[in-house]
BANU-531898 format. One record per atom (N, C-alpha, C): residue number from 0; residue in one letter; atom name; x, y, z. Coordinates in steps of 0.02 Angstrom, whole numbers. Each point is the difference from the previous one (the first is absolute). Layout:
! residues N
NUM a CA X Y Z
...
//
This chain:
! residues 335
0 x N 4945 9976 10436
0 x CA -44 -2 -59
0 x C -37 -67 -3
1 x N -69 -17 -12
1 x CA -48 -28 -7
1 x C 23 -58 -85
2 x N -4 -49 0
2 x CA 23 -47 -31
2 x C -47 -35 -60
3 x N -16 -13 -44
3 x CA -41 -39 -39
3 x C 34 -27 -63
4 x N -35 -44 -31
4 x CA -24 -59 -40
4 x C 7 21 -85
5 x N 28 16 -26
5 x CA 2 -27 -75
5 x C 3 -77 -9
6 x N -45 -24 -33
6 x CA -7 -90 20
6 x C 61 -6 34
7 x N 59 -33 20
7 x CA 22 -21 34
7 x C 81 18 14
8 x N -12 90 -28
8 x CA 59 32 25
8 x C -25 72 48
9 x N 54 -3 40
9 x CA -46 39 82
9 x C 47 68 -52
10 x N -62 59 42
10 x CA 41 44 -29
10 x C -25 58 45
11 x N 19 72 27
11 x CA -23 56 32
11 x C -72 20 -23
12 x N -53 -3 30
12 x CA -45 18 -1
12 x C -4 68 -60
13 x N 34 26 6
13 x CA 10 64 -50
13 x C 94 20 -26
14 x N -10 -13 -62
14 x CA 82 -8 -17
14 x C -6 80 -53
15 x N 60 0 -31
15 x CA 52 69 -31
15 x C 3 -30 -66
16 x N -29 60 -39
16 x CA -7 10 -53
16 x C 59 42 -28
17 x N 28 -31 -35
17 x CA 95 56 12
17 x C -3 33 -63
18 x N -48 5 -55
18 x CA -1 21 -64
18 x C 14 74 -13
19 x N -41 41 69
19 x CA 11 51 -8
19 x C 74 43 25
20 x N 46 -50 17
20 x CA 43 10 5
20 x C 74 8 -32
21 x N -39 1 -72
21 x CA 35 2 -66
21 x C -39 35 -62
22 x N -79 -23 16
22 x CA -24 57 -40
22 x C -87 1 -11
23 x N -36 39 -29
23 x CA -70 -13 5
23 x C -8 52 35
24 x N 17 52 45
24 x CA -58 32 57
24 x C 52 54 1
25 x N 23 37 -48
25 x CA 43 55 30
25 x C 56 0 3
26 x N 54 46 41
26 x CA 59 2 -6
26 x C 14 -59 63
27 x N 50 -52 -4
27 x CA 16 -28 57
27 x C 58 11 52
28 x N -8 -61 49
28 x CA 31 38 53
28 x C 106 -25 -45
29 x N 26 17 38
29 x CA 93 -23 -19
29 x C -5 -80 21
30 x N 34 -29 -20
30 x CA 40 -61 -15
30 x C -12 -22 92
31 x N 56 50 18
31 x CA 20 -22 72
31 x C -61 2 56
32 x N -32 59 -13
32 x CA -91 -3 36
32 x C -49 -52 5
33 x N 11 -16 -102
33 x CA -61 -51 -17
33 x C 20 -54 60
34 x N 85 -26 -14
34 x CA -3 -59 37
34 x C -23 -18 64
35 x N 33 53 41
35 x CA -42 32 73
35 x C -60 -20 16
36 x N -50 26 -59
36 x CA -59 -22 20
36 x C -41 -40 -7
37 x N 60 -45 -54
37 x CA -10 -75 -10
37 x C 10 -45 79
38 x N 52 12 7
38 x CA 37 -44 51
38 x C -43 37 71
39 x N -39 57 8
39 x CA -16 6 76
39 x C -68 -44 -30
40 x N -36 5 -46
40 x CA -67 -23 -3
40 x C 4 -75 28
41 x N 64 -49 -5
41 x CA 4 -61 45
41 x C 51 22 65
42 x N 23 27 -18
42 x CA 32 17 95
42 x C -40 31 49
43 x N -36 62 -19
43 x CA -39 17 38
43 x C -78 -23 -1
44 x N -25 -15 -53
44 x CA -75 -13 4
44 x C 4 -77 -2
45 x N 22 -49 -44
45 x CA -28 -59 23
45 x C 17 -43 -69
46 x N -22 54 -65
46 x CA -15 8 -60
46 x C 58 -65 -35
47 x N -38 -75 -11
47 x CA 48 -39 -33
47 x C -2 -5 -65
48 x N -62 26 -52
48 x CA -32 -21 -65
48 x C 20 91 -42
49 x N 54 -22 -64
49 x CA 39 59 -20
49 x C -39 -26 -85
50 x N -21 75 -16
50 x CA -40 -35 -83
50 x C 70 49 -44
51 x N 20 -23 -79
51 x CA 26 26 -32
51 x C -30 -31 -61
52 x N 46 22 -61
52 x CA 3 -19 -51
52 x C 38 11 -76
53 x N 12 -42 -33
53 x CA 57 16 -37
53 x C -7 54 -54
54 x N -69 21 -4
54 x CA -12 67 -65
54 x C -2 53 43
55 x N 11 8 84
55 x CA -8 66 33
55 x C 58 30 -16
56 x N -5 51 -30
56 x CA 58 31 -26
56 x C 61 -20 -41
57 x N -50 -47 -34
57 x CA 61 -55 -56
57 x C 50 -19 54
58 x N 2 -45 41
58 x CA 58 -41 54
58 x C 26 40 69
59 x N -33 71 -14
59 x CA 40 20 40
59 x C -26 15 81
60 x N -62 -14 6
60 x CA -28 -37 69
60 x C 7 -57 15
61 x N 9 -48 -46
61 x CA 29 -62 52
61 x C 61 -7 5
62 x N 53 44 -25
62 x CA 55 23 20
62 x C 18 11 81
63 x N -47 69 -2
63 x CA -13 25 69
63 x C -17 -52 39
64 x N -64 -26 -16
64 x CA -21 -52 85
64 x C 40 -30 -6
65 x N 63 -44 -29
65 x CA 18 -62 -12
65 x C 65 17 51
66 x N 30 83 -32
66 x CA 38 27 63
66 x C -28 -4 76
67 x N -53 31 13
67 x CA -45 48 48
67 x C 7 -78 38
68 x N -7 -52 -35
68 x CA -54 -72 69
68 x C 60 -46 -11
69 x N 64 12 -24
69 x CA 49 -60 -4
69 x C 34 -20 73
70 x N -22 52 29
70 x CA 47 -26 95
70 x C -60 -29 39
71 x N -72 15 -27
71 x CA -59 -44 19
71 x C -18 -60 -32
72 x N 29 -21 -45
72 x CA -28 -32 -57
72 x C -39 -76 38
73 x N 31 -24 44
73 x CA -35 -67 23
73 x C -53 22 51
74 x N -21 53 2
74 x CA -29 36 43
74 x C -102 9 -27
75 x N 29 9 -48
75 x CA -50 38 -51
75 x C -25 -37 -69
76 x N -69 21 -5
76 x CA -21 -39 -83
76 x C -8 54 -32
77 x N 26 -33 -64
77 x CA 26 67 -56
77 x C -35 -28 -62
78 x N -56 49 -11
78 x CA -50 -17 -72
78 x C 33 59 -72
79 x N 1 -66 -47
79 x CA 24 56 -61
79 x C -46 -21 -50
80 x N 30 32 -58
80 x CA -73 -19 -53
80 x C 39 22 -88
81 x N -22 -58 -30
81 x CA 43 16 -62
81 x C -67 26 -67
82 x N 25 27 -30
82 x CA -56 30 -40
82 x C 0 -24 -77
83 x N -36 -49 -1
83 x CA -7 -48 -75
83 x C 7 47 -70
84 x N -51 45 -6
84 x CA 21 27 -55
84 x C 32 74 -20
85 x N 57 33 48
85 x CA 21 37 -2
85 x C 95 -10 6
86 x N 30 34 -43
86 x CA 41 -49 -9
86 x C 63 48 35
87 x N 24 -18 32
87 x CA 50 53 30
87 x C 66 -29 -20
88 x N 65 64 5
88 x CA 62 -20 -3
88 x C 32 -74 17
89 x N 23 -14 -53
89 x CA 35 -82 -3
89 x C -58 -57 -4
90 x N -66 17 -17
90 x CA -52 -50 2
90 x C -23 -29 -60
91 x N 29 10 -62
91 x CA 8 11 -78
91 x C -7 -76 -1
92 x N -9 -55 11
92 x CA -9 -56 -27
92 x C -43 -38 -63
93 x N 49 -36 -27
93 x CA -52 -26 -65
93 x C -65 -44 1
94 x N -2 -15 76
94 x CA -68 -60 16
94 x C -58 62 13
95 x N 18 43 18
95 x CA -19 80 35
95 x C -22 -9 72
96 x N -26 43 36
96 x CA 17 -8 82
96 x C -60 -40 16
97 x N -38 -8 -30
97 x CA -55 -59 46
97 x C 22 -49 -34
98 x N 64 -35 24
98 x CA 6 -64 -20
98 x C 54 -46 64
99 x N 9 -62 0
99 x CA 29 -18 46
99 x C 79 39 15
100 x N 26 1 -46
100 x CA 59 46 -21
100 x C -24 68 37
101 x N -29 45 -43
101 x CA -23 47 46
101 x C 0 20 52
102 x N -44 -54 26
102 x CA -23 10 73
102 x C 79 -9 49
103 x N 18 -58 -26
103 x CA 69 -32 23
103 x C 50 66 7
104 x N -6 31 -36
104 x CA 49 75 -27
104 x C -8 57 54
105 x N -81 5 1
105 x CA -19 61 59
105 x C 31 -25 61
106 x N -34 -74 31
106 x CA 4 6 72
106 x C 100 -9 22
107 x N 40 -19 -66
107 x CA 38 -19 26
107 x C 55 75 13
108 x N -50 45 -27
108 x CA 33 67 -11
108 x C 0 64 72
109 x N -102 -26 6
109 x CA -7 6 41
109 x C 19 -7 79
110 x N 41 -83 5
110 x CA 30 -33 51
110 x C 83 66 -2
111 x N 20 8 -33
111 x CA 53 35 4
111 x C -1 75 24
112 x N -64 22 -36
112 x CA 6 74 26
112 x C -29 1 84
113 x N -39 -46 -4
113 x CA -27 -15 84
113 x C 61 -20 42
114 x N 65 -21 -37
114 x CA 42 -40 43
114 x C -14 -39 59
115 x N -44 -42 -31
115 x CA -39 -59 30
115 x C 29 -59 -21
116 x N -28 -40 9
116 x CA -3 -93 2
116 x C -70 -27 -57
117 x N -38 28 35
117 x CA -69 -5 -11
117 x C -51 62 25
118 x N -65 -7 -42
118 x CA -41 47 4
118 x C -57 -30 34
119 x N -28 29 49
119 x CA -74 -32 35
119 x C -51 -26 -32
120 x N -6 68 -24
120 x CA -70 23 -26
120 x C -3 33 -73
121 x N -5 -40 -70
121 x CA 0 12 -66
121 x C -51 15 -39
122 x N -9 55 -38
122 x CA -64 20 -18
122 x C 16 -11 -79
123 x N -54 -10 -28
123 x CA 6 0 -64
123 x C -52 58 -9
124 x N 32 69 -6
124 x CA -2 64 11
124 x C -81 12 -41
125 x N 5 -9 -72
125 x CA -90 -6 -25
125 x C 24 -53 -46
126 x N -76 -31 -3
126 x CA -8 -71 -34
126 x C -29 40 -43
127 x N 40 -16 -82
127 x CA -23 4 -60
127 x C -54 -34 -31
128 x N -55 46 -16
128 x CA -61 -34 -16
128 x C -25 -54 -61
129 x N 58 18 -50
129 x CA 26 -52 -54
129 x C 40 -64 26
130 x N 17 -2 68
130 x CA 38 -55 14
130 x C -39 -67 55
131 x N 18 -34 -36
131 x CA -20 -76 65
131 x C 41 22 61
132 x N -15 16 76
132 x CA 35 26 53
132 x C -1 -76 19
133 x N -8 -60 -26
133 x CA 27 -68 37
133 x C 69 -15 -29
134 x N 9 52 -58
134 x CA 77 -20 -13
134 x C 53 27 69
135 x N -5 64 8
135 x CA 29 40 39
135 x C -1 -29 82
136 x N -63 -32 9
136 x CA -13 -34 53
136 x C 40 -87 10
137 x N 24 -24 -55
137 x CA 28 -58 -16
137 x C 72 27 27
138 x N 57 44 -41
138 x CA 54 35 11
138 x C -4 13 69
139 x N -43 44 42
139 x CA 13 -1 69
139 x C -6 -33 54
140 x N -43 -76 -23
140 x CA 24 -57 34
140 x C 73 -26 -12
141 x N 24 -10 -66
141 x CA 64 -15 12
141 x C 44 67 36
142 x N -16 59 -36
142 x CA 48 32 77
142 x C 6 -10 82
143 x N -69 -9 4
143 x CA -14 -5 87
143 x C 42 -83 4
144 x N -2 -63 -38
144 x CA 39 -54 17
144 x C 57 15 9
145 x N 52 58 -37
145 x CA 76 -5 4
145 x C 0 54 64
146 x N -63 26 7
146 x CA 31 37 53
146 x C 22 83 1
147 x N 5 21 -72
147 x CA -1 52 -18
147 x C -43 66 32
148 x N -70 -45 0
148 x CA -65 54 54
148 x C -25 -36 28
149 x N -47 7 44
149 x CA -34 -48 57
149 x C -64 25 -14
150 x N -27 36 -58
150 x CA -68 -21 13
150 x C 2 63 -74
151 x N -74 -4 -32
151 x CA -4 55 -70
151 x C -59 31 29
152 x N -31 57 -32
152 x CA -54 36 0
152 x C -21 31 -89
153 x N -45 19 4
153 x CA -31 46 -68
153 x C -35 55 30
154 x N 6 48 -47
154 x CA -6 75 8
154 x C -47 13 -38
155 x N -69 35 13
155 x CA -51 36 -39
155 x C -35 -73 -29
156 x N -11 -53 17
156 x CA -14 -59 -33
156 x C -81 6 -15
157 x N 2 -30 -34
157 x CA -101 -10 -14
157 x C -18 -64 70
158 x N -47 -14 -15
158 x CA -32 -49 66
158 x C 14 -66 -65
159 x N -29 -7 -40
159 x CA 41 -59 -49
159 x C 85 -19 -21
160 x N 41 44 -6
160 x CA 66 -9 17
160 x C 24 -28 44
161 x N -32 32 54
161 x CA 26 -27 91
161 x C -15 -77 -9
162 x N -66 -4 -16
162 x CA -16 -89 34
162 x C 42 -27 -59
163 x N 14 16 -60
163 x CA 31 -42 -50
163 x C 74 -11 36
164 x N 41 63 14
164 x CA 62 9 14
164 x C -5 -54 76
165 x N -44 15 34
165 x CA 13 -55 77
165 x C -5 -49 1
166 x N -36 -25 -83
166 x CA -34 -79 6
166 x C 71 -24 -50
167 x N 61 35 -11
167 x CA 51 -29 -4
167 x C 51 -4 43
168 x N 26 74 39
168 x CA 46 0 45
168 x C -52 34 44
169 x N -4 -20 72
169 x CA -32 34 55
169 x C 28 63 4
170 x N -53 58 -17
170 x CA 40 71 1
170 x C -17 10 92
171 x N 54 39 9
171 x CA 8 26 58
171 x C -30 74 16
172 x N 1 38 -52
172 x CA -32 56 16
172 x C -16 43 -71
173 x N -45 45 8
173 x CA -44 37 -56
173 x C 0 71 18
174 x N 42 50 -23
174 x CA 22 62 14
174 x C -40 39 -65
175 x N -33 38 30
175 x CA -51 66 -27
175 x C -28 39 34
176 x N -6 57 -34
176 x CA -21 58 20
176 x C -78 19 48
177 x N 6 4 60
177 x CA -53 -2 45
177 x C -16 30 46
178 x N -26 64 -20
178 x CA -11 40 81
178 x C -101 17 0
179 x N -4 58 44
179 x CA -63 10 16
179 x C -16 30 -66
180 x N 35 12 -35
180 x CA -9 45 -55
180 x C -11 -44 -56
181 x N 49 -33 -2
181 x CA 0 -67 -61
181 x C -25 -61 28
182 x N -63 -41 -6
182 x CA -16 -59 17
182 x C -31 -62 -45
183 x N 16 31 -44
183 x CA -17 -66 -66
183 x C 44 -70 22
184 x N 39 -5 36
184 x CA 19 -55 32
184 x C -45 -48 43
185 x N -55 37 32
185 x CA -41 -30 30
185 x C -47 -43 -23
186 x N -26 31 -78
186 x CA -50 -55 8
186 x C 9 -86 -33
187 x N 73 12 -24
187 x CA 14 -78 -33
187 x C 74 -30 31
188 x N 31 61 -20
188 x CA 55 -19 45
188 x C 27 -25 36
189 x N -19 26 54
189 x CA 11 1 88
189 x C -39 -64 21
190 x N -55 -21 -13
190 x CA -41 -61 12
190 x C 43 -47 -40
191 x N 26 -4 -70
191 x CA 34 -60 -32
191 x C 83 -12 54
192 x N 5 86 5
192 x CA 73 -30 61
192 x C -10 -40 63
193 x N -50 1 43
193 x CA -40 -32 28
193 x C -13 -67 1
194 x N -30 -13 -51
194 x CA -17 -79 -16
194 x C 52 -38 -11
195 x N 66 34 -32
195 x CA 43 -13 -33
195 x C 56 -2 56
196 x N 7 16 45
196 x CA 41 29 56
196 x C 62 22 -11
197 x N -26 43 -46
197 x CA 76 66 -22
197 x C -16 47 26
198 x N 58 36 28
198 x CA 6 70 32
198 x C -8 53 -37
199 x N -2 49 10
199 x CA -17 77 -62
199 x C 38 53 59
200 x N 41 22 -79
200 x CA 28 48 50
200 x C -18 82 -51
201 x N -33 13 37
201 x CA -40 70 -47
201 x C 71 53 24
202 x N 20 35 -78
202 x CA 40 54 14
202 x C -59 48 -40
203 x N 35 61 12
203 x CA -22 77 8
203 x C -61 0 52
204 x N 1 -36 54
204 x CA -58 -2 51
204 x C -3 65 37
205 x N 25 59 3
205 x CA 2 60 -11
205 x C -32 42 -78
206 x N -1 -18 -26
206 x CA -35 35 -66
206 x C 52 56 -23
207 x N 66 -44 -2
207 x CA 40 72 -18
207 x C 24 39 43
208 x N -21 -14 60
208 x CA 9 56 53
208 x C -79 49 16
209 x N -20 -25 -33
209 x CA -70 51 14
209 x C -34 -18 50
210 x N -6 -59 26
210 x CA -21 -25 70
210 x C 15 32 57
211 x N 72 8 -6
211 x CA 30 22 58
211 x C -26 67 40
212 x N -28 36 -69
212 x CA -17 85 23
212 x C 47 52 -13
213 x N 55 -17 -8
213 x CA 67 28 -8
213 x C -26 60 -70
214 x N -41 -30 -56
214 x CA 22 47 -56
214 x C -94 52 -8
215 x N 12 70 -3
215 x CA -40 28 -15
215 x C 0 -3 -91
216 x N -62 44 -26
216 x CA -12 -6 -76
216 x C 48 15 -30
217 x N 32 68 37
217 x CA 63 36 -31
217 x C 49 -30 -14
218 x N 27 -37 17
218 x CA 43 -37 20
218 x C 22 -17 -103
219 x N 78 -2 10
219 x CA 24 -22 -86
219 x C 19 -36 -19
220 x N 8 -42 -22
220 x CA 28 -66 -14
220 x C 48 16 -60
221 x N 71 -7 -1
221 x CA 43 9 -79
221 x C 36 -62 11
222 x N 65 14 -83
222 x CA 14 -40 16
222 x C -18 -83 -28
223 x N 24 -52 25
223 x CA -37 -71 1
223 x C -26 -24 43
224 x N -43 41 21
224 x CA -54 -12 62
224 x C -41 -26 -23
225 x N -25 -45 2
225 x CA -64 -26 -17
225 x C -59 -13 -13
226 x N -2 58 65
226 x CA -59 39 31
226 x C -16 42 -79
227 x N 28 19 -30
227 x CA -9 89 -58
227 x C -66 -61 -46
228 x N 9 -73 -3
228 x CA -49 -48 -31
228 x C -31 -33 20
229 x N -33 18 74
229 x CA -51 -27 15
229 x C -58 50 12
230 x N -54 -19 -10
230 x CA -36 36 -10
230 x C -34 29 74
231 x N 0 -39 38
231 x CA -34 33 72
231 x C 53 29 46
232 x N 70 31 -39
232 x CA 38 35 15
232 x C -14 90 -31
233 x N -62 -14 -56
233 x CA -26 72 -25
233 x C -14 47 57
234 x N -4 48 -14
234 x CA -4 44 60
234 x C -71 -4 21
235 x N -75 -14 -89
235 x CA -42 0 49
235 x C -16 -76 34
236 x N 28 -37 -27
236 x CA -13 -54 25
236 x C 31 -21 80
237 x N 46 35 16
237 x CA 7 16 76
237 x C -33 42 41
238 x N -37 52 -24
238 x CA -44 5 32
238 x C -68 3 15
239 x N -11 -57 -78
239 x CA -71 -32 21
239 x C -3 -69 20
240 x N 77 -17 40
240 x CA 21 -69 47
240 x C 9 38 57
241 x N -10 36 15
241 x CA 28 51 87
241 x C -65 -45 44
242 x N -53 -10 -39
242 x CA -42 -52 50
242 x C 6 -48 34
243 x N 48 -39 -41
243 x CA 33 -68 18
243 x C 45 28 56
244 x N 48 33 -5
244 x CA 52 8 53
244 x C -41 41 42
245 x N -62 28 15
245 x CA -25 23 75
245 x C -41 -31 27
246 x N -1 -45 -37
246 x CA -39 -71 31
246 x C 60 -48 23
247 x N 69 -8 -18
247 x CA 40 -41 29
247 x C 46 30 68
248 x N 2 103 -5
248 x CA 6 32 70
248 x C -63 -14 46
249 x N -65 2 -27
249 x CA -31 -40 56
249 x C 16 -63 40
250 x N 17 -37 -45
250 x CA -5 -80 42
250 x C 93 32 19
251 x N 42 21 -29
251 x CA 58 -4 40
251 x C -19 37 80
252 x N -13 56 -19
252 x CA -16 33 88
252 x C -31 -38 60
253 x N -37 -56 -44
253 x CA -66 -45 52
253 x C 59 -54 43
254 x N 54 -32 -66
254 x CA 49 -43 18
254 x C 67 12 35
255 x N 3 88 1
255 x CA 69 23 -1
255 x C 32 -1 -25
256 x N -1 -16 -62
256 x CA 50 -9 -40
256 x C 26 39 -50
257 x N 2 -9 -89
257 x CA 0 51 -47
257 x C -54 -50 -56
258 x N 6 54 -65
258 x CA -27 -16 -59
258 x C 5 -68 -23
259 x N 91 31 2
259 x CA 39 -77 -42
259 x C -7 -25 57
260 x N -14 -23 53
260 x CA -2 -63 45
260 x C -51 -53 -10
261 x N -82 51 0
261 x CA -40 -21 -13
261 x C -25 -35 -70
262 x N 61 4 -40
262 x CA -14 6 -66
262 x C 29 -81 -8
263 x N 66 3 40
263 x CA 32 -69 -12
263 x C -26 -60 49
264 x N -40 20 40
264 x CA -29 -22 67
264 x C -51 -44 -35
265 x N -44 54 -40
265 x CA -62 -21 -45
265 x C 3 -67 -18
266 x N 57 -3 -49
266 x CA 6 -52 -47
266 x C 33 -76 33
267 x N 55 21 58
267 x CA 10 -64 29
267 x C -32 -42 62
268 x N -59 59 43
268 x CA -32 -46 -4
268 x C -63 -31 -11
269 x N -16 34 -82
269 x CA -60 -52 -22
269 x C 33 -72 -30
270 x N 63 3 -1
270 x CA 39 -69 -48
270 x C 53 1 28
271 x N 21 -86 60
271 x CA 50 5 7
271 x C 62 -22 -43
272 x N -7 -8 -43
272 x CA 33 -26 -62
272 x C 12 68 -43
273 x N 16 46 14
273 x CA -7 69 -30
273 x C 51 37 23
274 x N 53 40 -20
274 x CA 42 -5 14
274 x C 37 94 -40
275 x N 6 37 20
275 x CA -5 73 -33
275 x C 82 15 3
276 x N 23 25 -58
276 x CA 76 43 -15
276 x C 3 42 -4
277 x N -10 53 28
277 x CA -13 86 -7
277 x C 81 1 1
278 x N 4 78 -55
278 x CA 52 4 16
278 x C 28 65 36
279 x N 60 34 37
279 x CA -3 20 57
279 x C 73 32 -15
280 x N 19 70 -11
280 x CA 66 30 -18
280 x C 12 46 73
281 x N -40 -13 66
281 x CA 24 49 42
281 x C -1 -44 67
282 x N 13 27 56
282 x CA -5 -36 78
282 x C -59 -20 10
283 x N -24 70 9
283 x CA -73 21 1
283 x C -57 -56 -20
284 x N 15 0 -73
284 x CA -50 -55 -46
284 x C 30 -83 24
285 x N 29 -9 28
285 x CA 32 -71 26
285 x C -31 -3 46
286 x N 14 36 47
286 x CA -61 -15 97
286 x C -58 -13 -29
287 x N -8 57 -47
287 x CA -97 4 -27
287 x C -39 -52 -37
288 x N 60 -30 -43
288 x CA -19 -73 -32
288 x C 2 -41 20
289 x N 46 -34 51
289 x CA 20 -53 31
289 x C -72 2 58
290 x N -5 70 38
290 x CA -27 -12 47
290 x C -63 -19 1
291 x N -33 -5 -63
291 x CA -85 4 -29
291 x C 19 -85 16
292 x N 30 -65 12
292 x CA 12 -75 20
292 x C -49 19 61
293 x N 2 52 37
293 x CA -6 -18 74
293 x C -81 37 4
294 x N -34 20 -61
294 x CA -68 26 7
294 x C -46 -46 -11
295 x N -28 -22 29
295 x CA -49 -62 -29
295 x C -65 54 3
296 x N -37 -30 -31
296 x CA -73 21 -5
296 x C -30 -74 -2
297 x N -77 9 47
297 x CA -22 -56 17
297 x C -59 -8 -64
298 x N -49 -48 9
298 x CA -56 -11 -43
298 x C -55 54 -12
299 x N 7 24 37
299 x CA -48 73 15
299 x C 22 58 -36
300 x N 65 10 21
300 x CA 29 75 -21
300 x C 15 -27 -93
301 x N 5 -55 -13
301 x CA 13 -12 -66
301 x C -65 7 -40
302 x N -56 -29 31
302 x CA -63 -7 -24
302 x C -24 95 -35
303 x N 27 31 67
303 x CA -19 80 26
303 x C 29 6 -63
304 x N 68 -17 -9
304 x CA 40 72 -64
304 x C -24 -41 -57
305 x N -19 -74 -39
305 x CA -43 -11 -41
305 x C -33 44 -13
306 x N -54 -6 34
306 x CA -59 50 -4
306 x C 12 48 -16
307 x N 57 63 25
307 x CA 6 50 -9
307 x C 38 8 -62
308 x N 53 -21 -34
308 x CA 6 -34 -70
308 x C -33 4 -57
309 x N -62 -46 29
309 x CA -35 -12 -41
309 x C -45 45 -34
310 x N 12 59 63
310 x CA -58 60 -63
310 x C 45 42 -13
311 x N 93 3 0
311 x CA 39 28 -42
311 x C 15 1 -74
312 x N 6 27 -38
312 x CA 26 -6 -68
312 x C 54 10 -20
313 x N 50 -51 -25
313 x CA 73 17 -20
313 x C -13 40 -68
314 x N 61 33 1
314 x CA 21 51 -74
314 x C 73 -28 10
315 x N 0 3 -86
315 x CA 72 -31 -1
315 x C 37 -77 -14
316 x N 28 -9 -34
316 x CA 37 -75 15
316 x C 85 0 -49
317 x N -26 -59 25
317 x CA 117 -10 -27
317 x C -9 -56 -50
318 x N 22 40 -79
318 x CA -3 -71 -24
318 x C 90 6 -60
319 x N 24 -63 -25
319 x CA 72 -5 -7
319 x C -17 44 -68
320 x N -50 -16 -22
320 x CA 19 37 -74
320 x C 12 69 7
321 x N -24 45 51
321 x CA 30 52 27
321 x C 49 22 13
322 x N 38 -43 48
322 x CA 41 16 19
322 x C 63 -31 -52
323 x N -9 -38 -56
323 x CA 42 -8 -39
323 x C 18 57 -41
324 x N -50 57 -10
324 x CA 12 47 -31
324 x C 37 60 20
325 x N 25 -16 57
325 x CA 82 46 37
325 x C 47 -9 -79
326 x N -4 -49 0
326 x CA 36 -34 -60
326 x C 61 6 22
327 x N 60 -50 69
327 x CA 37 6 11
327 x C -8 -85 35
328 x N 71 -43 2
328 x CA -17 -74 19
328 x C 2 9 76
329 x N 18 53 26
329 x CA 15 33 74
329 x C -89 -1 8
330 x N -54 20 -32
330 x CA -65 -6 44
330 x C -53 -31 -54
331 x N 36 -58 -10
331 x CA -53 -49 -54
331 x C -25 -43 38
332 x N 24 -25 42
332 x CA -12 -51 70
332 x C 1 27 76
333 x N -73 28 13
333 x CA 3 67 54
333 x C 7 -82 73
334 x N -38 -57 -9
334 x CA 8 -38 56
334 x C 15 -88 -24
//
C-alpha cells in the first residue's frame, strides 16, 4: 500500500472507515467477521489508518476496533472523534462536555474502550458554532503534551474555524465529507488545508455506496440506514445520477479498473494531502478499495473527467439535520 502525509503523520494512502461496522448502512456483518475484516485490511492490503468514533453506535464501535487492532496496535494509526454536543452514557457533567473536564472525560474513556495508551489521530467530531474552537484547540495541546494523542483534527469545520483552531494548536487533519458527488470542500477548504499544511481525510468518498455501482433505484434502505435520509438515495434521484456512474464505467474500462476505483483514484490524485475512509463490510470491497492506491490518473485523464463532470448535474445531498431525524443516537453522527 502506497503511503502519505497528514502534516506529519504517515498514514495508508487509503484507510477503513469501521462505522459501518456497527451501524449506519444496514444490517451488519457478526462481531467475529467485522474483526476479520478489520485485521485482513492491514494483513492483507497494507491498510494502516482505522477511523472510529465514540457516538458510532453509542461506544459500541470503538469497542469493536479497539478489540479488532489490539494485537496490531503499534502497527497502526487509530483516529477517533468525540462529539461536543451530544451527550452520551456517563457524560452528564456539570462543566458540560465542551469543557476541559469534558473533553478530559471523553478521551480518557475513549483510551479504554480502544484499549490503548494513546490515540493518533483526535477529532473534535463538529465544532459548535456558538463556541470559540481555540478553547477546544488549547485542551488538545495540553493532551498531545502528556501524550494522551499525538496529534487532533476537526470534522465538518468552516474555513474560519480551521485557521482559528491551527493558529492555536497545529491541527493535523480536517475530516469531511468529499466525493465526486459532494465537493463543496473544494472551493475553500481544500486550498486553506493546503496553505495550512493539514491533511483532509474525506469520508463517505463513495457517496454512500453509490459510487461503487453496487445499488440500483430499487434498492431499500430500513432500519438505521442512513441512506432512508439522504436525499440522492430517492429513487428518482438515482436515476437521474445513472449519468455520473456511466461516465465513471467509462473511464473505469479505459483504466481497467472499476467505478469505485476511479472514484477514489479521482480524488487522491488531484491532492496529495487527501486521504479517503470508505467503508468496506466484504473481501470483495477491500481488494476494490485498497486497490484504487495503485490507479493513478495522469494530468490529462484528470483534466478529461473534469470536463466530463463538468456538464454533469448532481441530484441529491447529505445533510445532518436529516439524518438526525432517524431520531435514534445510533444515526445522529452518520461520519
Amino acid at each position: 500500500m502506497k503511503k502519505r502525509f497528514l502534516r506529519d503523520l504517515e498514514v495508508s494512502a487509503v484507510g477503513m472507515g469501521c462505522m459501518g461496522f456497527s451501524h449506519g448502512y444496514g444490517a451488519c456483518p457478526p462481531e467475529d467477521e467485522s474483526i476479520r475484516l478489520i485485521r485482513s485490511a492491514y494483513e492483507d492490503y497494507g491498510c494502516t489508518f482505522f477511523d472510529t468514533a465514540e457516538v458510532y453506535a453509542a461506544y459500541e464501535n470503538e469497542i469493536l476496533v479497539g478489540k479488532a487492532l489490539k494485537p496490531i496496535r503499534d502497527k497502526i494509526v487509530l483516529a477517533t472523534k468525540f462529539m461536543p454536543e451530544i451527550f452520551l452514557p456517563g457524560q452528564e457533567i456539570p462543566e458540560g462536555k465542551t469543557s476541559r473536564r469534558g473533553l478530559r472525560n471523553a478521551v480518557e474513556n475513549s483510551l479504554k474502550r480502544l484499549q490503548t495508551d494513546y490515540i493518533d489521530l483526535y477529532y473534535e467530531h463538529r465544532v459548535p458554532p456558538n463556541r470559540d474552537v481555540a478553547e477546544v484547540a488549547e485542551w488538545m495541546g495540553e493532551l498531545i503534551k502528556e501524550g494522551k494523542i499525538l496529534a487532533w483534527g476537526v470534522s465538518e469545520a468552516t474555513p474560519e474555524q480551521i485557521r482559528r483552531a491551527n493558529s492555536v494548536t497545529p491541527l493535523t487533519a480536517v475530516q469531511s465529507e468529499y466525493s465526486i458527488m459532494e465537493r463543496k470542500v473544494e472551493e475553500k477548504v481544500l486550498p486553506l488545508c493546503k496553505e495550512l499544511n493539514i491533511g483532509f481525510v474525506a469520508y463517505s468518498p463513495m457517496a454512500g455506496g453509490f459510487l461503487s455501482g453496487k445499488y440500483s433505484s430499487q434498492a431499500k434502505f430500513e432500519g438505521d440506514d442512513v441512506r432512508r435520509a439522504i436525499t440522492r438515495y430517492t429513487k428518482e434521484n438515482m436515476d437521474a445520477n445513472q449519468a455520473l456512474l456511466d461516465l465513471l464505467k467509462k473511464f473505469a474500462a479505459e483504466k481497467n479498473s472499476t467505478p469505485a476505483q476511479i472514484s477514489l483514484a479521482w480524488m487522491m490524485c488531484k491532492n496529495n494531502f487527501v486521504v479517503p475512509i470508505p467503508g468496506m463490510r466484504r473481501d470483495e470491497r477491500l481488494k476494490e478499495n485498497f486497490g484504487a492506491a495503485q490507479v493513478v490518473l495522469d494530468k490529462n485523464e484528470l483534466d478529461e473527467l473534469e470536463a466530463a463532470l463538468s456538464k454533469i448535474k448532481i441530484y441529491g445531498d447529505r445533510k445532518d439535520s436529516d439524518i438526525q431525524k432517524l431520531g435514534t443516537v445510533k444515526a445522529v453522527a452518520t461520519h
